[in-house]
N, C-alpha and C positions, 0 to 999 in steps of 0.2 A: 492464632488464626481468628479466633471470635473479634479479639482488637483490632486488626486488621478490616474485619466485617463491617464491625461498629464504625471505624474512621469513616469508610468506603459512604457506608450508606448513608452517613451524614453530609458528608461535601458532596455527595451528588444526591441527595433527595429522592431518598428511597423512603418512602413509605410504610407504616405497619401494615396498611392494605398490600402493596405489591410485594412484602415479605408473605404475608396470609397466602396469598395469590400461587405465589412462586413455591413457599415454604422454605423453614427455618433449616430442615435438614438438609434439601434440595440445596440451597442458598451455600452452606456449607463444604455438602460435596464439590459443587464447582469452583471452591474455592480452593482445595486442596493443592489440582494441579499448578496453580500459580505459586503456593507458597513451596512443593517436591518439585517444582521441573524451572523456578526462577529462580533469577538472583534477587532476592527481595532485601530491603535494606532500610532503616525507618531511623528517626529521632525516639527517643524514651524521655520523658520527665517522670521521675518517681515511681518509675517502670509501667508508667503507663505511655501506651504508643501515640503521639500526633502527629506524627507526618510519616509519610511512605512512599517508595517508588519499585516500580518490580518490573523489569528487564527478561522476556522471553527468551529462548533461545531458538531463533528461524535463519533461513536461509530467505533469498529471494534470486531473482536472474534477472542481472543487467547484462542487455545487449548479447545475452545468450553465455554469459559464461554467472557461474555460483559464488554468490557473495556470502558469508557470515553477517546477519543482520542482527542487530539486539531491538527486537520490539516493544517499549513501552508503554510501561503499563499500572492501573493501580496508585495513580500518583494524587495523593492529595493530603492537606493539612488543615488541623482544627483552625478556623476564624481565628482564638485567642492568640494564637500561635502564629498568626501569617506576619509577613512583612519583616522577619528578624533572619530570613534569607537562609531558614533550614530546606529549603527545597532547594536553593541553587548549590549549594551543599551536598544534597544528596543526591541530584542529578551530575554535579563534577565525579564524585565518587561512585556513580556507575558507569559512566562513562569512561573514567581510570578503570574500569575492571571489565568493560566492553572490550578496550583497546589491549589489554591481558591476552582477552580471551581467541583475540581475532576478529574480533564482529567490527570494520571498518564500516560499518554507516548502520544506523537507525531509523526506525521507522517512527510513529506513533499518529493516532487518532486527537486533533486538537482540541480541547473544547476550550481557546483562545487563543486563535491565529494570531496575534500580536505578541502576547507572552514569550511563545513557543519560538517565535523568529528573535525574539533577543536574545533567546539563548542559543541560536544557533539554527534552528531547524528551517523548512521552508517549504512550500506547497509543491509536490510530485506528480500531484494524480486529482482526477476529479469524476464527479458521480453525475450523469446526467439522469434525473428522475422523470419518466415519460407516461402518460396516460393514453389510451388506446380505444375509438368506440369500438362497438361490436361492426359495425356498418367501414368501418374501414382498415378490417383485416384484411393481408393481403390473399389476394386468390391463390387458390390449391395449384402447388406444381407436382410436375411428376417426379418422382425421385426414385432412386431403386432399391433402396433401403427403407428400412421400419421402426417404427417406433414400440421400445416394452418398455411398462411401468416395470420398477424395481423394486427391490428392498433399499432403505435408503441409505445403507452404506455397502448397495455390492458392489463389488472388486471392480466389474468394469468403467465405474464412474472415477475414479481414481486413477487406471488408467487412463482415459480419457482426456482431465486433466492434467495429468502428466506431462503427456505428451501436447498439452495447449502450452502449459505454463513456460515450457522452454523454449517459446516459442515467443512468447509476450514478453518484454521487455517488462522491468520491476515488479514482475508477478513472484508471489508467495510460489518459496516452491516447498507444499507443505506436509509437513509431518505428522504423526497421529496428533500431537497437542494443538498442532493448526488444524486440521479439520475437527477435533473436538470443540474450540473454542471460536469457529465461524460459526456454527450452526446451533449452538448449545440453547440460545433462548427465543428457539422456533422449529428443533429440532421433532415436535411429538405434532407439530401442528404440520406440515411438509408432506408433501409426495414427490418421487423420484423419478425421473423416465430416461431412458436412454434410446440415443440413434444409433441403429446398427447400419452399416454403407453393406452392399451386396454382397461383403466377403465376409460379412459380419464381424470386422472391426469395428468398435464402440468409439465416433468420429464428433462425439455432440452427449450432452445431458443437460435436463431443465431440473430443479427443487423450486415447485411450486404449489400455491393450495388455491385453492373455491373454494369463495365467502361472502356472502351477500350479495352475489350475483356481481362477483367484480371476482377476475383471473389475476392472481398474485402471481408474479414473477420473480424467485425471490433469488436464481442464480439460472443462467443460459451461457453454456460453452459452448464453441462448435468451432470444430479443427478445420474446416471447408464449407464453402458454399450448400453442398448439399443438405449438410448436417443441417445449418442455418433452414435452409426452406421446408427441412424434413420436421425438423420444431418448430417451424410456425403452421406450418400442415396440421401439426397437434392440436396449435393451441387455439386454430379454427375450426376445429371439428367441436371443440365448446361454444359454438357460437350459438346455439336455443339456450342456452345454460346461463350466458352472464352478456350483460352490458357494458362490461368495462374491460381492459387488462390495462394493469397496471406492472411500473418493474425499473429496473434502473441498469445504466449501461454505466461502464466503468474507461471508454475509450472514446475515439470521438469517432463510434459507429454509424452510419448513415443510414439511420433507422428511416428517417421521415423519407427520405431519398428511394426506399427501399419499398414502401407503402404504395400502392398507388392514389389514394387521395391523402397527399402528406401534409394536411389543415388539424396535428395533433398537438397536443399540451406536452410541452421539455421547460426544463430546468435543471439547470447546470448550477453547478456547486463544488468550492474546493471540497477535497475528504482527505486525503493522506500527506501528512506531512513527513521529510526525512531529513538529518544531517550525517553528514561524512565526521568521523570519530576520528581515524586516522587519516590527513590526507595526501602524507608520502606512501604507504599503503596501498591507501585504496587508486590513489593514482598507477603504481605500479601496478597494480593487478587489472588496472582499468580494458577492455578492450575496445582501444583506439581502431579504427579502421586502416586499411593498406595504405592508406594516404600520407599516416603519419610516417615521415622521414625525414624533416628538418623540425631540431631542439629549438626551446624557448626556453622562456621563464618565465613565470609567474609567483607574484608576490600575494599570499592571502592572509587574511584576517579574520579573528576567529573571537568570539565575543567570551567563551569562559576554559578553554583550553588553550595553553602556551606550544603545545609541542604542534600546533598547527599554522601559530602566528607566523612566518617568514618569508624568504621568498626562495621559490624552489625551480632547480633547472631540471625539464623536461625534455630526455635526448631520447630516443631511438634506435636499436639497430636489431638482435632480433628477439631481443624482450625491450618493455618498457623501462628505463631508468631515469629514478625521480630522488635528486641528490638537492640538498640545504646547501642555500651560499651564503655569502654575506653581502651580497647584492644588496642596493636600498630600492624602498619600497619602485621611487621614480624613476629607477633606471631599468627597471622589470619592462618586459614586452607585455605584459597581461598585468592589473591589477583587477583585483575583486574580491568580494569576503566569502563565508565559507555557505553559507547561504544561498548564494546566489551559485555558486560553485555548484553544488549538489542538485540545485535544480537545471542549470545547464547540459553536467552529466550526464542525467537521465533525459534530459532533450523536453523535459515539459515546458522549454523554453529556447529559444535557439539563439547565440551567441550577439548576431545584431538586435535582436530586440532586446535585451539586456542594457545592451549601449547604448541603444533609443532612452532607455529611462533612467540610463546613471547608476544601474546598475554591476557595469561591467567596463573597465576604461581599455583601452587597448587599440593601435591605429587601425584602419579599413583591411590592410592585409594579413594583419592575425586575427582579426575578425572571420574573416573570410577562412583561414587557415582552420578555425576551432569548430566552423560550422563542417568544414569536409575534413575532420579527423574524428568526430565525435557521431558515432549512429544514428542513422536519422530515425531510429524507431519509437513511436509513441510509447507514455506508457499507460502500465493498465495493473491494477490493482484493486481486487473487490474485498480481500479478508475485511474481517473486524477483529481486535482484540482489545 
């Protein structure tokens, strides 16, 4: 575990200060649950560790039904060591024990959107980062619920989310290791609130702190409109208190729309990238919309797994069946790689614009056919791991 530390804090530049900061044992403990609750899996020379990857075990909800996702994590290798291709190695080799496990798609956090896309993976989700004066919070509505500060892990905030996440398309749907490992390195610095709606169902919760006279938004859920205005009700009752709120939206909410003077600071930024592990799999388990009722094929390509390269016939009747032929790649109604595939799925992209950029080959009317079988719902995803 300490090797593991050591690697970590070297290829991402971790400091003796932000260990001092953080502390050694602290540092430690949270490290535990990734090497008892992953599949972690490294290179040794001379039994010392250089390279590693380590594979969560999470769910998420596409389009409203429960995927097994493997989220990575932990992935890095000494300098001396780069370039002799132990990492594409031991990303094949978890992904061979993803696809074991059931986990038909992947998550992970990039820190190089190029790398990440040769191997497979591809942008899902994005973070729009927005700043807020005090002068253009929006006005108090009436609501008939209320708002309580909490403790920051009571039970009604979990329910809350609960019943958000099944609800949001590529949302974490998460388990103790997920709510440990979202909040863990701002967990003591955080306050909790909850919106109760009149029947005191818990419809809404904000984890946010006050600091320097700027309101941190560090997570806002809200299952309805109400809950929405009934937390900003909140976070303008701070208004003698700070000059700023700051915070980031995870969908493409209509915050500034939502303001009445909407002259605020946004920035939009990829954050979550995913690939499809299995994609006979996860195509059958997919849930296609009522529309799907005439098969296709589609031919995919897949940059470091074989059992994804081919082309596959996609029929209907009252499950999804996704059968291997020996179809070539030109005579498939759909060609595309597995990349472009997984971001289609999840709709952070839709079928014609694809084919605007060469991403996606296939005539006007499976064009047309993939945008009305496949949900049109955004997605949304805030974890961190």
């Amino acid at each position: 575990m300490q090797d593991s530390i050591d690697l970590l804090n070297y290829v991402f530049q971790v400091t003796n200060q932000d260990v001092s900061q953080i502390g050694a044992r602290q540092m430690l403990e949270w490290k535990k649950p990734i090497i008892k609750s992953c599949d972690v899996i490294g290179w040794f020379s001379d039994n010392k560790l250089i390279s590693q990857i380590a594979v969560y075990p999470f769910s998420v909800n596409i389009h409203g039904r429960a995927f097994k996702m493997g989220g990575v994590t932990g992935v890095g290798t000494y300098p001396e060591y780069a370039s002799l291709g132990l990492m594409n190695d031991l990303m094949k080799e978890s992904l061979t024990s993803m696809r074991a496990r059931g986990q038909t798609i992947s998550y992970l956090f990039p820190y190089s959107i190029p790398y990440y896309r040769k191997k497979g993976w591809e942008i899902i989700s994005d973070v729009i980062s927005y700043s807020v004066r005090d002068t253009q919070l929006p006005k108090a509505y009436e609501v008939p619920g209320r708002i309580e500060r909490v403790d920051f892990d009571h039970k009604d905030i979990r329910t809350a989310y609960k019943h958000f996440s099944h609800k949001e398309n590529a949302a974490m749907i998460r388990n103790d290791l997920a709510w440990v490992e979202h909040f863990k390195w701002e967990k003591d610095e955080l306050t909790a609130c909850i919106y109760y709606d009149a029947h005191d169902t818990p419809t809404g919760y904000m984890y946010y702190k006050v600091e320097n006279e700027t309101f941190y938004v560090k997570e806002m859920i809200f299952i309805n409109e109400e809950a929405r205005r009934g937390i900003w009700n909140f976070i303008r009752a701070h208004f003698s208190m700070v000059y700023h709120i700051k915070g980031k939206i995870f969908t493409n909410e209509p915050l500034s729309f939502f303001l009445e003077d909407s002259e605020i600071e946004e920035k939009i930024s990829p954050y979550y990238m995913a690939r499809i592990v299995d994609v006979q799999a996860f195509l059958s388990a997919f849930p296609f919309t009522k529309h799907a009722t005439e098969s296709f094929t589609m031919h995919v390509t897949d940059p470091m797994l074989e059992w994804n390269n081919g082309t596959f016939n996609i029929s209907f009747d009252e499950e999804t069946c996704v059968t291997a032929t020996d179809l070539s790649a030109d005579k498939a109604d759909v060609q595309t790689d597995v990349q472009t595939l997984v971001t289609m799925l999840l709709n952070y992209k839709r079928a014609s614009d694809l084919k605007e950029i060469g991403r996606l080959h296939a005539d006007d009317d499976h064009v047309a056919y993939l945008e009305n079988i496949i949900p049109d719902n955004q997605p949304w995803f805030s974890d961190y791991f």
